[in-house]
KOLMARRO-113555 format. One record per atom (N, C-alpha, C): atom name; residue number from 1; x, y, z; residue in one letter. Coordinates in nm, 2 decimals. Layout:
site:CA | pos:NUM | u:X | v:Y | w:Z | code:A
...
//
This chain:
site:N | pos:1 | u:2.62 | v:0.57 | w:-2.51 | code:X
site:CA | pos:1 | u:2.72 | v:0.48 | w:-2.48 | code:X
site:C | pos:1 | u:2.66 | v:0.34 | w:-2.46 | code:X
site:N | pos:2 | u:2.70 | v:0.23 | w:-2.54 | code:X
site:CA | pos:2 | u:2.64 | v:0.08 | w:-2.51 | code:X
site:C | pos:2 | u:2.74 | v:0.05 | w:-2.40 | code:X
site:N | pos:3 | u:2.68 | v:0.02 | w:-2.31 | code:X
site:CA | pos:3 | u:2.74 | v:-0.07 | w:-2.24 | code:X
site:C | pos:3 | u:2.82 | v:-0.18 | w:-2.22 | code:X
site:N | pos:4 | u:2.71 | v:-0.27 | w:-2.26 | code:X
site:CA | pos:4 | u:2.80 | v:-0.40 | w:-2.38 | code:X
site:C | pos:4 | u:2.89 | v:-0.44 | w:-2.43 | code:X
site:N | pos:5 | u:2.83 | v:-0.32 | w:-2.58 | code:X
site:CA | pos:5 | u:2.95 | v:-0.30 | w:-2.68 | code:X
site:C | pos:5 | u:2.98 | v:-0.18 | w:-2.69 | code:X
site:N | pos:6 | u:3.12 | v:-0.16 | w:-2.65 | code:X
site:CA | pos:6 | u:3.12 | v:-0.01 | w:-2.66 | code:X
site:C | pos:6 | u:3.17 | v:-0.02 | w:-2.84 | code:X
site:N | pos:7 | u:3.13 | v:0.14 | w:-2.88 | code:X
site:CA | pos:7 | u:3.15 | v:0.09 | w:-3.02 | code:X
site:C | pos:7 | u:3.18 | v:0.27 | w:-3.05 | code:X
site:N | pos:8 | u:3.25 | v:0.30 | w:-3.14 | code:X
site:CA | pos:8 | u:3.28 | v:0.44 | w:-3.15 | code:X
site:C | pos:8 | u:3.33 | v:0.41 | w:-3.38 | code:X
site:N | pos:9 | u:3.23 | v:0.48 | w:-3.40 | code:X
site:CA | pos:9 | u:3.28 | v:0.54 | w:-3.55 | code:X
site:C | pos:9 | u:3.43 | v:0.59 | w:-3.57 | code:X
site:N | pos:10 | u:3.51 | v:0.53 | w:-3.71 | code:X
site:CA | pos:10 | u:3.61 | v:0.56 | w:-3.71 | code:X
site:C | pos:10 | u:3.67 | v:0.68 | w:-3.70 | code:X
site:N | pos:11 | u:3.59 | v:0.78 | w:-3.75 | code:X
site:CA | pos:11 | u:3.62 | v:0.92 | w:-3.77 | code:X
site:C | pos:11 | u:3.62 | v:1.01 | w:-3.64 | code:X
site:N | pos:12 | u:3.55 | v:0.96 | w:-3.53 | code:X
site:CA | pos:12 | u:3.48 | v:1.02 | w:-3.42 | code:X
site:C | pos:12 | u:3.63 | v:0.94 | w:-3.29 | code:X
site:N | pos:13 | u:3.68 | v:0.79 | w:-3.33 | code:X
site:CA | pos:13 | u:3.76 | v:0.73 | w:-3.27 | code:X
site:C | pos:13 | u:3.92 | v:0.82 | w:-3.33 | code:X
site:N | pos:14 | u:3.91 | v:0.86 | w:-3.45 | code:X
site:CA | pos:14 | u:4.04 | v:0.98 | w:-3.47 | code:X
site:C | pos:14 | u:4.00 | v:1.12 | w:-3.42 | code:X
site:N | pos:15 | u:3.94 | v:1.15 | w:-3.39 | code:X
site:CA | pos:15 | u:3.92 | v:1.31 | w:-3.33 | code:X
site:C | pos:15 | u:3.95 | v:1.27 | w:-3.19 | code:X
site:N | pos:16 | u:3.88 | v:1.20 | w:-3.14 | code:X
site:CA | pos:16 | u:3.94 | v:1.17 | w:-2.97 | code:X
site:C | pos:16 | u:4.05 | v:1.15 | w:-2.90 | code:X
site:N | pos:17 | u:4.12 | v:1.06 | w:-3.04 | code:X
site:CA | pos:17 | u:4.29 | v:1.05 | w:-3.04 | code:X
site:C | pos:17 | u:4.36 | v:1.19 | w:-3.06 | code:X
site:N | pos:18 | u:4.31 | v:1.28 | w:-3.13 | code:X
site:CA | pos:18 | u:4.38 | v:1.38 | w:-3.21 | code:X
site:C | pos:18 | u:4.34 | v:1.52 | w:-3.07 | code:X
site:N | pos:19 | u:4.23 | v:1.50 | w:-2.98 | code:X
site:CA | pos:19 | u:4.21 | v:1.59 | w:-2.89 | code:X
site:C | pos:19 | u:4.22 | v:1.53 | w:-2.75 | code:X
site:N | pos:20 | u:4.23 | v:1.43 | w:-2.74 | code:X
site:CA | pos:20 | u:4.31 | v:1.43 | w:-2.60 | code:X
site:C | pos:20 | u:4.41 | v:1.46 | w:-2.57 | code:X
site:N | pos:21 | u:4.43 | v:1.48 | w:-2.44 | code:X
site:CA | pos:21 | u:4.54 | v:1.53 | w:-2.34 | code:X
site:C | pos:21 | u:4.60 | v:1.43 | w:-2.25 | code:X
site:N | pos:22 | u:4.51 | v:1.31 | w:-2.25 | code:X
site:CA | pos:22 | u:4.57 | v:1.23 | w:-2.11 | code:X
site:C | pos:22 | u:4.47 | v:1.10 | w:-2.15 | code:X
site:N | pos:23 | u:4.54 | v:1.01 | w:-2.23 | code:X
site:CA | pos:23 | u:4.47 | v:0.87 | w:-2.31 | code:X
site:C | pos:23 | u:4.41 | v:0.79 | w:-2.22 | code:X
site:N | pos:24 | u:4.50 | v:0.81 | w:-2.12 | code:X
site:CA | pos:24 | u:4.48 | v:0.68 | w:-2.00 | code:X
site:C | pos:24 | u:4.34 | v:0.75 | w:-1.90 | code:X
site:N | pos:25 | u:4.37 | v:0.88 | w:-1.88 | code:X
site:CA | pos:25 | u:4.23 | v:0.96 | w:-1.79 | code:X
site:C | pos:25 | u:4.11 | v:0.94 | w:-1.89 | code:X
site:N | pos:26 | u:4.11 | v:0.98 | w:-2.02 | code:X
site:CA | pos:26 | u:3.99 | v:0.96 | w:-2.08 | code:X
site:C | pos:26 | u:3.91 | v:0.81 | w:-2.12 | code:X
site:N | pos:27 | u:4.02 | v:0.74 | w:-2.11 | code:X
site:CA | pos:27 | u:3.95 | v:0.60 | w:-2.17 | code:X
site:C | pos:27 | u:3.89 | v:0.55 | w:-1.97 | code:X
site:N | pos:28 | u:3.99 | v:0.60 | w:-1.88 | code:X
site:CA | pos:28 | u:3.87 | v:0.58 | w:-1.78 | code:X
site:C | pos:28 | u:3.76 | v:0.63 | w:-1.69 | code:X
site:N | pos:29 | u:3.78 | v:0.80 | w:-1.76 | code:X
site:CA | pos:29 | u:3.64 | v:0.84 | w:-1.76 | code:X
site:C | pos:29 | u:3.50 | v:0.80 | w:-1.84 | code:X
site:N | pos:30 | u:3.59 | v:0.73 | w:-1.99 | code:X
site:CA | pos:30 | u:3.47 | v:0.65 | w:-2.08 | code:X
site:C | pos:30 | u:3.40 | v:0.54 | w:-1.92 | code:X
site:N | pos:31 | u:3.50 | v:0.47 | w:-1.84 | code:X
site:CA | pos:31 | u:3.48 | v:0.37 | w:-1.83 | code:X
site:C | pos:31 | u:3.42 | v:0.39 | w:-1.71 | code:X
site:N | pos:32 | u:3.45 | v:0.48 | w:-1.61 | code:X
site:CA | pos:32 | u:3.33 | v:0.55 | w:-1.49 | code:X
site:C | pos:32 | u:3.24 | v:0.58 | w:-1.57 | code:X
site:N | pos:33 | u:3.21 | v:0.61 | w:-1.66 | code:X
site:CA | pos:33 | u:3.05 | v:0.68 | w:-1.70 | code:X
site:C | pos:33 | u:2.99 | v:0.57 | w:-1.74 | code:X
site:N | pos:34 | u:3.06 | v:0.40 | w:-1.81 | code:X
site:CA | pos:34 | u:2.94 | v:0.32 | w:-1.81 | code:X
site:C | pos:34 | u:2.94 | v:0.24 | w:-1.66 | code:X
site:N | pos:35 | u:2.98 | v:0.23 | w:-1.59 | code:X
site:CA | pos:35 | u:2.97 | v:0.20 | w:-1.44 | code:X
site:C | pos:35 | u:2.86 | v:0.32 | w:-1.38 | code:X
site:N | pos:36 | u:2.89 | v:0.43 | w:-1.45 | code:X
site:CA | pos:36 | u:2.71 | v:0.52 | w:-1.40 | code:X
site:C | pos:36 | u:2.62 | v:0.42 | w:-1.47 | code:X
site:N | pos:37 | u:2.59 | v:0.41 | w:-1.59 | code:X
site:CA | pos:37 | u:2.46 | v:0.39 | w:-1.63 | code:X
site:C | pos:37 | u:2.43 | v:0.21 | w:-1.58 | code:X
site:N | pos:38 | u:2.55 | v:0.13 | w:-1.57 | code:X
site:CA | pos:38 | u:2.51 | v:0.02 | w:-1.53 | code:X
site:C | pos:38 | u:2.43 | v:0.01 | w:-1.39 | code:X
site:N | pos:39 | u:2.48 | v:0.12 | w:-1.32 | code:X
site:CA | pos:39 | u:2.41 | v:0.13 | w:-1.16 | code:X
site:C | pos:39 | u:2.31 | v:0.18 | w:-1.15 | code:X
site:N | pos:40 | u:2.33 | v:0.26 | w:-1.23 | code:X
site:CA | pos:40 | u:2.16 | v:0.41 | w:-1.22 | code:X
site:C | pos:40 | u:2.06 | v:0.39 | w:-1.33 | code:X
site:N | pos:41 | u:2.10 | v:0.32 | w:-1.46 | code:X
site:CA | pos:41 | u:2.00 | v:0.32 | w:-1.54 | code:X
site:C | pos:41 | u:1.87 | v:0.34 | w:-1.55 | code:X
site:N | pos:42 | u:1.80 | v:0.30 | w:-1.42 | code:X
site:CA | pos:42 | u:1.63 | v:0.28 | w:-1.39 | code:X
site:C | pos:42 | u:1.62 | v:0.45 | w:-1.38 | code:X
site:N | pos:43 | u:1.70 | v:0.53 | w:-1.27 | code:X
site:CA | pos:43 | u:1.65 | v:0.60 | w:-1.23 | code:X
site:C | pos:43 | u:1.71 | v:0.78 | w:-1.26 | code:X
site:N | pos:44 | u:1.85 | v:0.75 | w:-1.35 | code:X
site:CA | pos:44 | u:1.91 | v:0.85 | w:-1.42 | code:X
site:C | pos:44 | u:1.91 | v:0.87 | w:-1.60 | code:X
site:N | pos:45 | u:1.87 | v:0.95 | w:-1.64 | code:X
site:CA | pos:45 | u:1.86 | v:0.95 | w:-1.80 | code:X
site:C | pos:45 | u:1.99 | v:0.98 | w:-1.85 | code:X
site:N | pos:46 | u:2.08 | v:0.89 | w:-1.89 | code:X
site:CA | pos:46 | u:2.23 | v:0.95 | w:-1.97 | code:X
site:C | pos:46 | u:2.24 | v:0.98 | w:-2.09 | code:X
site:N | pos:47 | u:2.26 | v:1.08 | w:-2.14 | code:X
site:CA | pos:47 | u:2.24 | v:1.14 | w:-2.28 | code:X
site:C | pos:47 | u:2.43 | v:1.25 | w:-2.30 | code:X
site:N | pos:48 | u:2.40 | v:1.21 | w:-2.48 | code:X
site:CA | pos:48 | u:2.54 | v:1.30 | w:-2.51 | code:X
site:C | pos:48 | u:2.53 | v:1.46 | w:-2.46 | code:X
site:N | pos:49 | u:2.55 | v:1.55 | w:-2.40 | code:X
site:CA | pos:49 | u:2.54 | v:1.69 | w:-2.45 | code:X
site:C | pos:49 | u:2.57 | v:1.72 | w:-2.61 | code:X
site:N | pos:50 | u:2.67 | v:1.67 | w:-2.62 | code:X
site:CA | pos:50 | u:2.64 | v:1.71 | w:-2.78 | code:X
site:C | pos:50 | u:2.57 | v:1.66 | w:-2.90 | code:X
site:N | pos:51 | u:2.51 | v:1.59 | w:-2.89 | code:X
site:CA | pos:51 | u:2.41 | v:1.52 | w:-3.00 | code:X
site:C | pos:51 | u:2.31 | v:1.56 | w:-2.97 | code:X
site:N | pos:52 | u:2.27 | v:1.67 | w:-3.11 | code:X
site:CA | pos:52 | u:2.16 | v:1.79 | w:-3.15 | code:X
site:C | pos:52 | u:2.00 | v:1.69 | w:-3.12 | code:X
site:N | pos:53 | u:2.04 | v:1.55 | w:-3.15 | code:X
site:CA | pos:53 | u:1.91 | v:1.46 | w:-3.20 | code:X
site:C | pos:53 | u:1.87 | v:1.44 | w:-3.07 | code:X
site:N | pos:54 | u:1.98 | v:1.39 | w:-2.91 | code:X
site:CA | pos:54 | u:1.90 | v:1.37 | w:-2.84 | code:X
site:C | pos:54 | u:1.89 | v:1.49 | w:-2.71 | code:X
site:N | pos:55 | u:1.94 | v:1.62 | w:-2.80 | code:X
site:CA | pos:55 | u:1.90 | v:1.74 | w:-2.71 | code:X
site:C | pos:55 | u:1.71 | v:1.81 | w:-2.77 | code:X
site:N | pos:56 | u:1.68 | v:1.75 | w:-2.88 | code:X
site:CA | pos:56 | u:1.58 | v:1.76 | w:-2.92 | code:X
site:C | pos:56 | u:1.46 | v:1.72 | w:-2.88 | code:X
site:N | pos:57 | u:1.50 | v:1.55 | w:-2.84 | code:X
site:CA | pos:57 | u:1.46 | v:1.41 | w:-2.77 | code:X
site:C | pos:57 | u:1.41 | v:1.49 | w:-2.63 | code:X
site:N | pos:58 | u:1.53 | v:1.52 | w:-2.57 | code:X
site:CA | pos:58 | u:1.52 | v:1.56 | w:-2.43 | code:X
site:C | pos:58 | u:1.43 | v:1.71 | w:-2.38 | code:X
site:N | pos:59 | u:1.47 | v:1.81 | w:-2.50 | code:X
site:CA | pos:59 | u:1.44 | v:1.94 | w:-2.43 | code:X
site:C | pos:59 | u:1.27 | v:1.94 | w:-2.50 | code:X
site:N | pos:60 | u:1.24 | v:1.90 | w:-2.65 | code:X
site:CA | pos:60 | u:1.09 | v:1.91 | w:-2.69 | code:X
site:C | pos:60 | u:1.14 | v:2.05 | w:-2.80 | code:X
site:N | pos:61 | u:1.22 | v:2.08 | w:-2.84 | code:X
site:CA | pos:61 | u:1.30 | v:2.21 | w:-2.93 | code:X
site:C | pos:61 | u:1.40 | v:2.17 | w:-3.02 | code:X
site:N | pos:62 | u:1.35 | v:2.25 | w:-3.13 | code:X
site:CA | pos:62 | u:1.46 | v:2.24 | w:-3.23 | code:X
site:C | pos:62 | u:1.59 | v:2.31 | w:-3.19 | code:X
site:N | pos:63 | u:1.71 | v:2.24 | w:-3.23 | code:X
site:CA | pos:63 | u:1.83 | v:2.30 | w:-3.23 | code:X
site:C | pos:63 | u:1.85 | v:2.41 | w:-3.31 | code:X
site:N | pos:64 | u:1.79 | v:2.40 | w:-3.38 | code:X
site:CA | pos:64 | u:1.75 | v:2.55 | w:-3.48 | code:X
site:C | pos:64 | u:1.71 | v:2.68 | w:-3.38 | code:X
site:N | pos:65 | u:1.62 | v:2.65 | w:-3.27 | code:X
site:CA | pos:65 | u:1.58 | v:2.75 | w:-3.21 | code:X
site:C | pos:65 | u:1.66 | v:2.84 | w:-3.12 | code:X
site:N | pos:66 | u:1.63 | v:3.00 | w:-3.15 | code:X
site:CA | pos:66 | u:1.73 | v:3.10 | w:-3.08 | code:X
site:C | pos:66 | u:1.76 | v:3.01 | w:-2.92 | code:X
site:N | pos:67 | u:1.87 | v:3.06 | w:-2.85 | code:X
site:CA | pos:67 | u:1.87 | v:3.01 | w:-2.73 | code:X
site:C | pos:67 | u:1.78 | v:3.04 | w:-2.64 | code:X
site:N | pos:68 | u:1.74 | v:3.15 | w:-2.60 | code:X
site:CA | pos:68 | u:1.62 | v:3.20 | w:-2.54 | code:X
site:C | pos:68 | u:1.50 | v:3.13 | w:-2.54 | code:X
site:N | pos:69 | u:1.46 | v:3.11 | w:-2.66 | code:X
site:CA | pos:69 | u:1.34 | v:3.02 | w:-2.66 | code:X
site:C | pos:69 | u:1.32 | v:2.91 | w:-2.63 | code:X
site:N | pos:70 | u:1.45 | v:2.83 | w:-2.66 | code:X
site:CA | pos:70 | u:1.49 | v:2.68 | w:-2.62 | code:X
site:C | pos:70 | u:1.47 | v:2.71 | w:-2.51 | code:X
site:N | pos:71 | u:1.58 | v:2.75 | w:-2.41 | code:X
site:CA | pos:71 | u:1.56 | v:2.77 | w:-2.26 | code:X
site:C | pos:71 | u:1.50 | v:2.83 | w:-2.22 | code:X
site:N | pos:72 | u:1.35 | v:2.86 | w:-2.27 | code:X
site:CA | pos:72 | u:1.24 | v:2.92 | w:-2.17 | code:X
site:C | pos:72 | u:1.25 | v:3.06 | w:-2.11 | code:X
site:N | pos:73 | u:1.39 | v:3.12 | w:-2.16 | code:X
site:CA | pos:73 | u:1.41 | v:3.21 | w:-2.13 | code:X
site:C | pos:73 | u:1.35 | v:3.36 | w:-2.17 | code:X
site:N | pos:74 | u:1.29 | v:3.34 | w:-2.28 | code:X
site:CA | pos:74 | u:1.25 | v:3.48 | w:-2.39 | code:X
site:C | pos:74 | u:1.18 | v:3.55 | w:-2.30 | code:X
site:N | pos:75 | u:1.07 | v:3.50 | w:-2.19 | code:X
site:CA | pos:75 | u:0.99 | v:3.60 | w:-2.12 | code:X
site:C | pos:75 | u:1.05 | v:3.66 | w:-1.99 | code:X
site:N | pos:76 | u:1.15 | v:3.58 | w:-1.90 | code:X
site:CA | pos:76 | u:1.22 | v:3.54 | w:-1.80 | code:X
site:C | pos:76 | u:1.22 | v:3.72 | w:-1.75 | code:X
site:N | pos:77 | u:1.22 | v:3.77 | w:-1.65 | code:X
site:CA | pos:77 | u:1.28 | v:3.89 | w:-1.58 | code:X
site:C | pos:77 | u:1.41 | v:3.84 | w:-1.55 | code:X
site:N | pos:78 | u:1.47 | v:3.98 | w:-1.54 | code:X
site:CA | pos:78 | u:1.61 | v:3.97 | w:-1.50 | code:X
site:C | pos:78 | u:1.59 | v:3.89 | w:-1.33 | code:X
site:N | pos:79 | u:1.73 | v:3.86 | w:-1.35 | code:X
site:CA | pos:79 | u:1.74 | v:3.76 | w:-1.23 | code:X
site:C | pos:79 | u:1.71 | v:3.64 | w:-1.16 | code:X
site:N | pos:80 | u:1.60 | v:3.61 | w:-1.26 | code:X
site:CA | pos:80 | u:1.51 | v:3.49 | w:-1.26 | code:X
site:C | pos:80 | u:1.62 | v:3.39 | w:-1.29 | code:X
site:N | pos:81 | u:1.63 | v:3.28 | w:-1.29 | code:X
site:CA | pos:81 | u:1.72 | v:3.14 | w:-1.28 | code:X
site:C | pos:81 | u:1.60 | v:3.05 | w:-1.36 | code:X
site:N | pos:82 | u:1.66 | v:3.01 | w:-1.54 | code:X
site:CA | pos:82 | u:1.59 | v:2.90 | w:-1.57 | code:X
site:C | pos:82 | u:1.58 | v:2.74 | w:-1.50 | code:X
site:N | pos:83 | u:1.53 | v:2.71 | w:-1.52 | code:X
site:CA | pos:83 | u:1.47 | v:2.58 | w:-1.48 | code:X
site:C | pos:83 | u:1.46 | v:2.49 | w:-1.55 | code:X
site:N | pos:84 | u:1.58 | v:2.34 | w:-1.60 | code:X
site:CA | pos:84 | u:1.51 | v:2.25 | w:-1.69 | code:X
site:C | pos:84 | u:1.36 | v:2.18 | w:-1.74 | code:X
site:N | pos:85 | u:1.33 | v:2.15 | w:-1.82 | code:X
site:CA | pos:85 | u:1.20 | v:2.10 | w:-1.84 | code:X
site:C | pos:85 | u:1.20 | v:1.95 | w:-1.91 | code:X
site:N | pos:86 | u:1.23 | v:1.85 | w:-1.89 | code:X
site:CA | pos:86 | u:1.21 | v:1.79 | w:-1.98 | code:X
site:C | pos:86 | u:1.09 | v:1.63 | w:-1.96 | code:X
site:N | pos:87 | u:1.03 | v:1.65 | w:-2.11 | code:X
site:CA | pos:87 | u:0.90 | v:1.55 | w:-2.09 | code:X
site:C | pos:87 | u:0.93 | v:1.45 | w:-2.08 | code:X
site:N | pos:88 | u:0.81 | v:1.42 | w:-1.99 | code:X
site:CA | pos:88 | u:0.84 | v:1.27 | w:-2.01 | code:X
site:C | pos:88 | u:0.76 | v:1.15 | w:-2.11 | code:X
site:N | pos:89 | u:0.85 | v:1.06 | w:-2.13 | code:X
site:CA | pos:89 | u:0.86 | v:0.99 | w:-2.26 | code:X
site:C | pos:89 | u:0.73 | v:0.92 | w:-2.21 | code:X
//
C-alpha cells in the first residue's frame, strides 16, 4: 500500500467492487491500515498476505513448497506450535 499514492490496478479495483459487502467499511479499513504504516513504519513490517512474491520475500521459501516445509513443520512432533521465522533483510 503507498501511502502517498494510493494506487490500485484496474482489474484488481473491479474485483474489490464486485466482492465487497460494505464500500464504506472497506475503503476505511484501506484507510486505518495506511494510518498503521504511517505511525509504525520504523518498527512494523506491512506486507500483502496474499502476494506469493512478498511471502517469498518474507518467509525465505518458494510458494511452490508443500506447506509443511514452508512452515518448518515437516519434522515438528505432534503438539508442537510452529514458530514464524523471518530473515532479516
Amino acid at each position: 500500500m503507498d501511502i502517498d499514492k494510493p494506487y490500485c490496478t484496474p482489474g484488481l479495483r473491479l474485483y474489490q467492487i464486485m466482492m465487497q459487502k460494505e464500500r464504506d467499511a472497506r475503503l476505511i479499513n484501506q484507510e486505518r491500515l495506511r494510518g498503521l504504516i504511517r505511525g509504525y513504519k520504523q518498527e512494523i513490517e506491512f506486507f500483502c498476505a496474499h502476494d506469493p512474491v512478498e511471502y517469498e520475500r518474507l518467509t525465505g521459501h518458494s510458494q511452490r513448497d508443500p506447506a509443511g516445509v514452508a512452515a518448518g513443520n515437516a519434522g515438528a512432533r505432534a503438539g508442537e506450535r510452529w514458530q514464524p521465522h523471518f530473515p532479516k533483510a
